[in-house]
FIRO-712255 format. One record per residue (C-alpha): x, z, y; residue number from 1. Coordinates in Angstrom, 2 decimals, padded with zeros to 5 digits. Each point is the difference from the previous one (the first is absolute). Example, Ala and Ser with C-alpha at 12.3 -4.5 7.8 and 13.67 -1.06 7.14 Angstrom:
! FIRO-712255
{X: 012.30; Z: 007.80; Y: -004.50; pos: 1}
{X: 001.37; Z: -000.66; Y: 003.44; pos: 2}
//
This chain:
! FIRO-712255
{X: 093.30; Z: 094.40; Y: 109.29; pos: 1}
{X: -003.15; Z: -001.35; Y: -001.51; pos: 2}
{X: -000.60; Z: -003.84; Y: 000.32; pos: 3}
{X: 004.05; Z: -000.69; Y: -000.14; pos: 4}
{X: 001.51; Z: -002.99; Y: -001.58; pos: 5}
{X: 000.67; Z: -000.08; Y: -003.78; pos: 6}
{X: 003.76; Z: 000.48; Y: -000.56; pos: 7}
{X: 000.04; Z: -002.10; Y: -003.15; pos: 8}
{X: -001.25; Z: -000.22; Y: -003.47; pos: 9}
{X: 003.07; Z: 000.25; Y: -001.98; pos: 10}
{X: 000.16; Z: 003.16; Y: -002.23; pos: 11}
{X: 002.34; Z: 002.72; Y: 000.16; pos: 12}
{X: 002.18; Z: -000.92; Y: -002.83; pos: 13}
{X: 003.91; Z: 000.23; Y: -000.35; pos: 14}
{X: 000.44; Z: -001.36; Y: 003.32; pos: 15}
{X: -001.85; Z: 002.79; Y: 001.70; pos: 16}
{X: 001.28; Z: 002.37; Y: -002.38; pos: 17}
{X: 003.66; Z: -001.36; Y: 001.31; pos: 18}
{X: -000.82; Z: 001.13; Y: 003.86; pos: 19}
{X: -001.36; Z: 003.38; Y: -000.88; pos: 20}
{X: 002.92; Z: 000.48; Y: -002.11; pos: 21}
{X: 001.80; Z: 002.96; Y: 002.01; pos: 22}
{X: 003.09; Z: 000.14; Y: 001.78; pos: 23}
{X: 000.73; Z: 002.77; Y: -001.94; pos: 24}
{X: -000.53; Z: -001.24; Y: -003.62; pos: 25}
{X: 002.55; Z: -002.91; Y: 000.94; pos: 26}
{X: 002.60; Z: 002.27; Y: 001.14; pos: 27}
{X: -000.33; Z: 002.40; Y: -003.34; pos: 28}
{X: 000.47; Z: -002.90; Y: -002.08; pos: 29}
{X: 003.23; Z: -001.30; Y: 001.59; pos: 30}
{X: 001.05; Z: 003.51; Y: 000.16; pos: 31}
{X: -000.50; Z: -000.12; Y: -004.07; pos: 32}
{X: 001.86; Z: -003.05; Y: -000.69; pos: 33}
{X: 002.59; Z: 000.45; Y: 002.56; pos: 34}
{X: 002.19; Z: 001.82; Y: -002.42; pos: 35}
{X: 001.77; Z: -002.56; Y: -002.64; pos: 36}
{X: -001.47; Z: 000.94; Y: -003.23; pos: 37}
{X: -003.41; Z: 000.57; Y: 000.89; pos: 38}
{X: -000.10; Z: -003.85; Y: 001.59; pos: 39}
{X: 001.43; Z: -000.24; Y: -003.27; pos: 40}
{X: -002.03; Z: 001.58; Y: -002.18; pos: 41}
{X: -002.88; Z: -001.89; Y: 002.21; pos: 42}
{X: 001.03; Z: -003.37; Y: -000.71; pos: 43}
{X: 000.12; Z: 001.31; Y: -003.52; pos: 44}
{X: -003.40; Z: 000.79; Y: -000.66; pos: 45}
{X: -001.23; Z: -002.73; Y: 001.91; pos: 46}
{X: 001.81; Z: -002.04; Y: -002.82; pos: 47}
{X: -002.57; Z: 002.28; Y: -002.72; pos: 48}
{X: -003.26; Z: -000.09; Y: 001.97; pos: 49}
{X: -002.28; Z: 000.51; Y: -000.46; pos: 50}
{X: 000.52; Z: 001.72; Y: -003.72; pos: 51}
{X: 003.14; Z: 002.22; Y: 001.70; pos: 52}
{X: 002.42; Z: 002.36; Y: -001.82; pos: 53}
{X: 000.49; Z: 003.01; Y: -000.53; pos: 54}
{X: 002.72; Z: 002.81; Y: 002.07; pos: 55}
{X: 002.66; Z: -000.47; Y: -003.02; pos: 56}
{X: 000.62; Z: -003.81; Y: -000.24; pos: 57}
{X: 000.02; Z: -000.68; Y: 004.25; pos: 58}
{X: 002.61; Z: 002.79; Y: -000.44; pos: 59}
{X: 001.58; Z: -001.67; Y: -002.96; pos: 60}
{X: -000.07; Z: -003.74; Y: 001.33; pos: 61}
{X: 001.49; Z: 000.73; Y: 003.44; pos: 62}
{X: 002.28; Z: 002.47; Y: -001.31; pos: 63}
{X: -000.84; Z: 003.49; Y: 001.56; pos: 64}
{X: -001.06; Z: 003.47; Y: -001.24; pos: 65}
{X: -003.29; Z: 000.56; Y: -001.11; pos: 66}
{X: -000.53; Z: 002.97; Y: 002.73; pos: 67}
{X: 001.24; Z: -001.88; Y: 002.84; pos: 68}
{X: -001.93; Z: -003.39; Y: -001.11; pos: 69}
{X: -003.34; Z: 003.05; Y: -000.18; pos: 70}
{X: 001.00; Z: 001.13; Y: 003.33; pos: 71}
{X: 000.06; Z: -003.80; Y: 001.41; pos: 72}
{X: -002.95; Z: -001.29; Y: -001.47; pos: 73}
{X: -001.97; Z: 002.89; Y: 001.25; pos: 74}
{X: 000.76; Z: -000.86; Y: 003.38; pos: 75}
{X: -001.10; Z: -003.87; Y: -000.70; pos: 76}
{X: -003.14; Z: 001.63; Y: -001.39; pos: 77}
{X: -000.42; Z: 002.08; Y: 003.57; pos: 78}
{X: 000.58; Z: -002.82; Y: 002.01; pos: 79}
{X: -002.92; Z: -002.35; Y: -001.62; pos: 80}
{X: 002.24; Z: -002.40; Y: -001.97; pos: 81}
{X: -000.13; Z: 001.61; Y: -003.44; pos: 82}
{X: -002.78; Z: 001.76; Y: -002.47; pos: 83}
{X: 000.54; Z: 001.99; Y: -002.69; pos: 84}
{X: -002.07; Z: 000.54; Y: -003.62; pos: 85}
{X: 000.28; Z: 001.82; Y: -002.70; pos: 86}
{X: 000.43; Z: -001.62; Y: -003.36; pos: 87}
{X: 000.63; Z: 002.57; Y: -002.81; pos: 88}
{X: 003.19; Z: 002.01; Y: 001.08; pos: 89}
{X: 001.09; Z: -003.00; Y: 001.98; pos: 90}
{X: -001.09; Z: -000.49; Y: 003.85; pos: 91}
{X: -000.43; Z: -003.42; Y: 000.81; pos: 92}
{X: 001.08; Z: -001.51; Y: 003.55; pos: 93}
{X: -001.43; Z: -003.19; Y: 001.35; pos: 94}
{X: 000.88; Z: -001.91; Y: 003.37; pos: 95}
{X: -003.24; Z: -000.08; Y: 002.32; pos: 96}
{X: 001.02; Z: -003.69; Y: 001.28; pos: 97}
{X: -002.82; Z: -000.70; Y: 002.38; pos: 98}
{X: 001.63; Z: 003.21; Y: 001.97; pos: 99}
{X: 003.65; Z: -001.70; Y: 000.91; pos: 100}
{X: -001.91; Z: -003.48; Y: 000.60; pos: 101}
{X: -002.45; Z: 001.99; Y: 002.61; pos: 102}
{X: 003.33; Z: 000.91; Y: 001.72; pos: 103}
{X: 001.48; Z: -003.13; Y: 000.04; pos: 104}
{X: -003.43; Z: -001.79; Y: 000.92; pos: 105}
{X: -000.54; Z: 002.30; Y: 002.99; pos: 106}
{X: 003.65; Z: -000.62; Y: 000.94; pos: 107}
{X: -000.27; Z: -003.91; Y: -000.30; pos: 108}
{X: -002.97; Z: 000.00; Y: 002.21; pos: 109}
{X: 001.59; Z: 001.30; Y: 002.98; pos: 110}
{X: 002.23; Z: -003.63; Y: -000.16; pos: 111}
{X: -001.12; Z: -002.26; Y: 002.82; pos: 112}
{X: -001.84; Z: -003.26; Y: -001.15; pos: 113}
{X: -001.62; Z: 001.98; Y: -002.86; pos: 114}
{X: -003.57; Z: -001.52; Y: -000.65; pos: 115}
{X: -001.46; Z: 004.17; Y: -000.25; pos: 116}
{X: -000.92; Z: 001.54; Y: 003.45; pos: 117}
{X: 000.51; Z: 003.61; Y: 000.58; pos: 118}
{X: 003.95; Z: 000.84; Y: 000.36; pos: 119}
{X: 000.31; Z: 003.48; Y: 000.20; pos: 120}
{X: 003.39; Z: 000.20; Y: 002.58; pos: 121}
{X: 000.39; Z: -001.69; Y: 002.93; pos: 122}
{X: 002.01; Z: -003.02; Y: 000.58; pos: 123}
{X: 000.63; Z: -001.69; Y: 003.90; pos: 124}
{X: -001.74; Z: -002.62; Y: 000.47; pos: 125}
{X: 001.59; Z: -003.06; Y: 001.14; pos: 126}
{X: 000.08; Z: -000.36; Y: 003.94; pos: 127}
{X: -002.59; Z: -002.69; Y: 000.78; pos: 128}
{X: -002.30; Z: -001.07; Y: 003.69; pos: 129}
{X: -003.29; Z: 001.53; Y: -000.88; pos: 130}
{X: -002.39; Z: -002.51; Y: 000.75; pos: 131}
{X: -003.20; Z: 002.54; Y: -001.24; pos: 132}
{X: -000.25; Z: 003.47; Y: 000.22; pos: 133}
{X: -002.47; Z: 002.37; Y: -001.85; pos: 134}
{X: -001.99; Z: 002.85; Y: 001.17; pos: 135}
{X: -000.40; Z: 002.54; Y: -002.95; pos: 136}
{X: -001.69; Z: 003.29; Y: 000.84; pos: 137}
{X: 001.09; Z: 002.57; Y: -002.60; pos: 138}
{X: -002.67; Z: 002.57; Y: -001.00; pos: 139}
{X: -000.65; Z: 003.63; Y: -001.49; pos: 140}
{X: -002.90; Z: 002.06; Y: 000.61; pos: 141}
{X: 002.17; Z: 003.16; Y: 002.61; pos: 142}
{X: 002.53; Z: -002.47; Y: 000.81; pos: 143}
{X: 002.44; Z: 002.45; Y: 000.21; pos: 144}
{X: 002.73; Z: -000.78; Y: -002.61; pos: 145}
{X: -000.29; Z: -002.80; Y: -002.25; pos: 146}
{X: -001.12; Z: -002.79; Y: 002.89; pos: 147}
{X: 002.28; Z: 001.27; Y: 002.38; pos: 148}
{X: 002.85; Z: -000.05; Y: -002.45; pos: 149}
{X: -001.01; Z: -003.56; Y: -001.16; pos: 150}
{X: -000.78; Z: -001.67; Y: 003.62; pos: 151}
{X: 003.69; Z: 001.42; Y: 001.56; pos: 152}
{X: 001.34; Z: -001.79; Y: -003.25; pos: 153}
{X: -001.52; Z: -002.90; Y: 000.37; pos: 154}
{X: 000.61; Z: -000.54; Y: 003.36; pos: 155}
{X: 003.62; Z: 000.08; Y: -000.30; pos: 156}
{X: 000.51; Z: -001.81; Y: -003.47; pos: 157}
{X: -002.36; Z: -002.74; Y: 001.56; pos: 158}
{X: 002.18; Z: -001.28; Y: 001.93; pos: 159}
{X: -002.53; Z: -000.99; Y: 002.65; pos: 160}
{X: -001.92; Z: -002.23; Y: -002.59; pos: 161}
{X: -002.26; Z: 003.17; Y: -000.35; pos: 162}
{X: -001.87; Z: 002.11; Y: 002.12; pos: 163}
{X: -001.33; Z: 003.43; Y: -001.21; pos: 164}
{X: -002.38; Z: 002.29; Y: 000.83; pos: 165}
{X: -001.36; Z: 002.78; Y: -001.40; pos: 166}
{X: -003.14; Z: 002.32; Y: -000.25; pos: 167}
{X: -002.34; Z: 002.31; Y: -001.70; pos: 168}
{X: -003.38; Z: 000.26; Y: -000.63; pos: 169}
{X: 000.01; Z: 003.74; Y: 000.94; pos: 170}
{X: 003.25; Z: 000.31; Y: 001.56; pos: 171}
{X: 001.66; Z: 003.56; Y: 000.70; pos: 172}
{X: 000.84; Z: -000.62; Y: 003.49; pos: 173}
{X: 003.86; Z: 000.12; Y: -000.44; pos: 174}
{X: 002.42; Z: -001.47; Y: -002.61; pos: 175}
{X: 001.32; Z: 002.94; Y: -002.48; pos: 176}
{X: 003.32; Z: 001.67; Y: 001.16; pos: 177}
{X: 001.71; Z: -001.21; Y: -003.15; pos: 178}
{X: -000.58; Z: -003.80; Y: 000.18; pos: 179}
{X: 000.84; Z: -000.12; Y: 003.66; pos: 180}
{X: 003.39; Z: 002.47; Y: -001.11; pos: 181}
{X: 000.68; Z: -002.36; Y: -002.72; pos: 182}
{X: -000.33; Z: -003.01; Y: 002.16; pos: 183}
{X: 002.29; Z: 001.14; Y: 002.36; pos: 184}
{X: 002.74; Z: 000.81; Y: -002.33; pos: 185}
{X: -000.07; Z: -003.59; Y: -000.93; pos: 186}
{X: -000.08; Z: -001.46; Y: 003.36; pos: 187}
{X: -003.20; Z: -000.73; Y: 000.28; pos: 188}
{X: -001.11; Z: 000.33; Y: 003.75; pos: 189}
{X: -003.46; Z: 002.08; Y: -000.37; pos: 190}
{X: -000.95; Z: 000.44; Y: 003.43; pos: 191}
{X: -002.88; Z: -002.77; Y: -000.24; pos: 192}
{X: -001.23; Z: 001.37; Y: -003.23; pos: 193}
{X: -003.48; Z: 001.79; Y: 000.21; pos: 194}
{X: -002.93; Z: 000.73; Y: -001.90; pos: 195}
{X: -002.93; Z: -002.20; Y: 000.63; pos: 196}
{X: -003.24; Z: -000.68; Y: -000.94; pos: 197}
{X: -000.59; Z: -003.42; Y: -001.87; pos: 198}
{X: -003.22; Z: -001.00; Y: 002.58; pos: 199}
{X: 003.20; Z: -001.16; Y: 002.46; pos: 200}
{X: 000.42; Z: -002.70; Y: -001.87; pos: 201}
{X: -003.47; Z: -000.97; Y: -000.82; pos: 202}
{X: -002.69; Z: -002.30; Y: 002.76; pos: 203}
{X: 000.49; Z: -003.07; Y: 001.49; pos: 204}
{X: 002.63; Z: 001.59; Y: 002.53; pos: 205}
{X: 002.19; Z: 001.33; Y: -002.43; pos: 206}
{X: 003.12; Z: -002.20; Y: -000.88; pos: 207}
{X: 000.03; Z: -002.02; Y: -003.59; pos: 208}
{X: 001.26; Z: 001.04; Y: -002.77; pos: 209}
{X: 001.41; Z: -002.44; Y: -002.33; pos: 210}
{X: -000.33; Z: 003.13; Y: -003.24; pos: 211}
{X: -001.26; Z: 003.20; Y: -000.34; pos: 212}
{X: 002.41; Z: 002.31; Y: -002.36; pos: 213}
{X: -001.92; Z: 003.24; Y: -001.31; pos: 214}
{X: 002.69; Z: 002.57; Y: -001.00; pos: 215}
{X: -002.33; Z: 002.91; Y: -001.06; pos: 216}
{X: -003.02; Z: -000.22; Y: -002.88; pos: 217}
{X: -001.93; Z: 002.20; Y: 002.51; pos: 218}
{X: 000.36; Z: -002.85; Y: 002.55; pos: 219}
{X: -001.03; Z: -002.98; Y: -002.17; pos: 220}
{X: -003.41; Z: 001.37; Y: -001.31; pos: 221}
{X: -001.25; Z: 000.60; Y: 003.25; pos: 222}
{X: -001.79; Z: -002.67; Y: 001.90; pos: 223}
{X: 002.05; Z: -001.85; Y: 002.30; pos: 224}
{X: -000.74; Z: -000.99; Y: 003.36; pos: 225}
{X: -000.36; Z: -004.02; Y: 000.48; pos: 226}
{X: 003.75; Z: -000.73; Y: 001.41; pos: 227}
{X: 000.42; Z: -003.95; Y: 001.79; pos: 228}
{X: 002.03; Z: -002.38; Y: -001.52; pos: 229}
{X: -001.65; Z: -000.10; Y: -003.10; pos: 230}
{X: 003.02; Z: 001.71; Y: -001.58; pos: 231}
{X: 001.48; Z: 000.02; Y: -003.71; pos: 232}
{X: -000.18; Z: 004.09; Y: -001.09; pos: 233}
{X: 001.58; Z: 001.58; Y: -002.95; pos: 234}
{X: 000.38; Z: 003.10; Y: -001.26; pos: 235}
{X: 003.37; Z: 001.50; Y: -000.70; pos: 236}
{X: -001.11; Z: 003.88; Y: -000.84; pos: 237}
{X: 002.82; Z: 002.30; Y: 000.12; pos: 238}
{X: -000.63; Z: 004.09; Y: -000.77; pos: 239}
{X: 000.40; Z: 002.55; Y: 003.40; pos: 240}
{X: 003.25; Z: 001.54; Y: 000.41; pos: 241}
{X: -001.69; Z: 002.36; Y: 001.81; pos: 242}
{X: -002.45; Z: 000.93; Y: -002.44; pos: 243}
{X: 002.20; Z: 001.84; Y: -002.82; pos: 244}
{X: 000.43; Z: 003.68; Y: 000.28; pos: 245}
{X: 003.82; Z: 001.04; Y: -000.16; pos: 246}
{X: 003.04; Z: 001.30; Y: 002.02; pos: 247}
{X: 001.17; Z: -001.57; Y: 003.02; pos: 248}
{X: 002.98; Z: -001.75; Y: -001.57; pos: 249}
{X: -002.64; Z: -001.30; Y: -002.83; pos: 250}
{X: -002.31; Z: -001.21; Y: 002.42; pos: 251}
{X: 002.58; Z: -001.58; Y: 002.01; pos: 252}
{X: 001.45; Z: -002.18; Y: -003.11; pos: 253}
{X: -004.11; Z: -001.41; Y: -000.60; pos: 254}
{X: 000.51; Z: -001.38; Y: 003.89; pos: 255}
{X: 003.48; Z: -001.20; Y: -001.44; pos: 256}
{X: -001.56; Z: -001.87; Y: -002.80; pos: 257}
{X: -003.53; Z: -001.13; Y: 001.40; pos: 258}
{X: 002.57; Z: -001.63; Y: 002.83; pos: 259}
{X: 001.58; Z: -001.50; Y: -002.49; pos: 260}
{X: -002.93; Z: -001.49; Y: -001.97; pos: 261}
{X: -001.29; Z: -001.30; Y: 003.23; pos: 262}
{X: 003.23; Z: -001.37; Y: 001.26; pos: 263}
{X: 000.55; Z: -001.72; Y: -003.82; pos: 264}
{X: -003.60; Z: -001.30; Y: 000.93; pos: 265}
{X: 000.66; Z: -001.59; Y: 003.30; pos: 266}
{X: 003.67; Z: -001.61; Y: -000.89; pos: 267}
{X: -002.54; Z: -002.12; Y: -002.39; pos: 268}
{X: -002.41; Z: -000.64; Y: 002.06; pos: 269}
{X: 002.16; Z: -001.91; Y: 002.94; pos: 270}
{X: 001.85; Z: -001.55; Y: -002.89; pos: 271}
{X: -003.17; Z: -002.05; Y: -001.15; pos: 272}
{X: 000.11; Z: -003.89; Y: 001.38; pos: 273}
{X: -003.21; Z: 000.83; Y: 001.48; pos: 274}
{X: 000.06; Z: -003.73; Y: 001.89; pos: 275}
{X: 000.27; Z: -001.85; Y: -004.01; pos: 276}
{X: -002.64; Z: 002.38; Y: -001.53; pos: 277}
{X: -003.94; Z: -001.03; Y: -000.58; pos: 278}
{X: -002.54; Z: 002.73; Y: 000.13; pos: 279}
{X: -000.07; Z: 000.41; Y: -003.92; pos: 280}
{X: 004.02; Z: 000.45; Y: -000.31; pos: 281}
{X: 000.09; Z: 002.00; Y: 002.98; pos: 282}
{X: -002.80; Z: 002.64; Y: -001.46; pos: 283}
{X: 002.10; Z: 000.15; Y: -003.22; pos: 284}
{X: 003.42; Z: 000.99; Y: 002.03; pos: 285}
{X: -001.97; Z: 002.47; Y: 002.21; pos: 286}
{X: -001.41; Z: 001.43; Y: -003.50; pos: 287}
{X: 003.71; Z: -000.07; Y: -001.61; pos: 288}
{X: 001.06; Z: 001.76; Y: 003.14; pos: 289}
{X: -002.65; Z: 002.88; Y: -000.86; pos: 290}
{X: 001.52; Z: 000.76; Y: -003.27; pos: 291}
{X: 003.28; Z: 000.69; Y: 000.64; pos: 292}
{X: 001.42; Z: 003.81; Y: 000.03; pos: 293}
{X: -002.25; Z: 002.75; Y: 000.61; pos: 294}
{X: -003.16; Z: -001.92; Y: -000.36; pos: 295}
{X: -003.23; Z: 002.39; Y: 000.15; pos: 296}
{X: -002.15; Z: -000.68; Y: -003.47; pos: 297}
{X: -003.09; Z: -001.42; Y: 002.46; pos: 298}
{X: 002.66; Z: -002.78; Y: 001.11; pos: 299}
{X: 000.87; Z: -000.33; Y: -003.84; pos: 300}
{X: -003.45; Z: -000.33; Y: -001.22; pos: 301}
{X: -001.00; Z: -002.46; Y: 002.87; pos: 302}
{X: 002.65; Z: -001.94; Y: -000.85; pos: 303}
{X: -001.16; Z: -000.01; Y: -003.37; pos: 304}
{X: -003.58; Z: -001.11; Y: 000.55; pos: 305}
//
């Protein structure tokens, strides 16, 4: 969307590394030191960074045979926590810290109160009168999958604080049979859910908006229509799950996980004490909120500019 709102000037750095850190990655590293003497073995190196040791005195120090120690510290090295080198005959294993601290860092910002906007799971919010609700009008350029997804969300995690809409610059007339199938199966009621064009909500007679949300990198270089209310936009770019080639069952897990990205998105977003924020902290969370999981690299590098 050209003309939006910067999202911030902080760089990348470990924090946005943190968010884009995969769900994945996480659980293949407490899968690796979920068994005793890998934690242990771990814990040991950590002890030696970063010079390390080699295969032969892990297995000597914690007391286990060289071919099983291998076998462990192989898996440490597949899960991201461990390197290897070769020195001479000898290879060399080192703890990669900064890997178990990402964990834990991603982990500790999902705690309530934590200075660091963007929590990546959803937590209730508490039950309060809303004295000011916000119109947000989510967008992507068919708004067919990814706005649809993110304004049924919304709506329902809101908790009638928010208001969402959605629309498309070019929409495809009807929402794809996937996101309203996925809805559904999570109890989403879908039978107000249509594709749109974004002019709706633009003139003097169209309702307010309070932000505008692009979901798509198609959507947010295109020129915009002027929407009333003068409202805050970000951009929160998220790749097509209906755009990847594949089976049925692989196309159907992309849906899956671009739900979840989104959904990850919005329990953030209607977390954020939008009533205590000025304009300047409120950018920055909106921007945080763009990094998280399954960030598109135009959202990374805007957020890096």
């Amino acid at each position: 969307m050209q003309g939006q709102a910067n999202l911030g000037q902080a760089n990348l750095g470990q924090a946005g590394g943190i968010r884009r850190l995969l769900s994945d990655d996480a659980v293949a590293m407490f899968d690796a030191l979920a068994q005793p003497t890998r934690f242990d073995a771990f814990r040991l190196l950590l002890r030696y960074a970063p010079f390390g040791l080699n295969a032969g005195d892990v297995a000597r120090l914690l007391a286990v045979p060289h071919n099983t120690m291998s076998t462990h510290l192989a898996h440490l090295e597949r899960a991201g926590l461990v390197a290897s080198r070769r020195e001479g005959r000898s290879i060399i294993y080192t703890a990669i810290a900064g890997r178990a601290a990402a964990v834990l860092e991603l982990l500790l910002g999902e705690l309530p109160g934590e200075a660091d906007a963007g929590a990546a799971f959803p937590r209730l919010r508490p039950g309060e009168a809303v004295e000011r609700r916000y119109n947000v009008l989510l967008v992507c350029s068919h708004n067919s999958a990814r706005s649809i997804m993110a304004e049924a969300v919304l709506n329902r995690e809101g908790g009638g604080r928010f208001r969402a809409f959605s629309a498309g610059s070019v929409p495809r007339g009807a929402p794809h049979k996937l996101a309203l199938e996925l809805l559904r199966n999570l109890g989403y009621t879908t039978d107000d859910l249509r594709s749109k064009s974004w002019d709706e909500f633009a003139g003097r007679a169209a309702e307010p908006m309070d932000f505008v949300i692009t979901v798509c990198d198609a959507a947010a270089g295109e020129s915009c229509p002027v929407f009333p209310g003068h409202p805050l936009s970000a951009h929160w770019g998220l790749a097509d799950p209906a755009a990847g080639a594949g089976t049925e069952a692989e196309l159907r897990a992309a849906f899956v996980r671009s739900y979840r990205q989104i959904a990850a998105r919005m329990s953030a977003f209607v977390n954020l004490p939008l009533e205590t924020l000025d304009l300047a902290s409120l950018k920055a969370r909106l921007g945080a909120i763009a990094i998280m999981d399954g960030a598109t690299e135009m959202t990374l590098a805007a957020r890096a500019a």
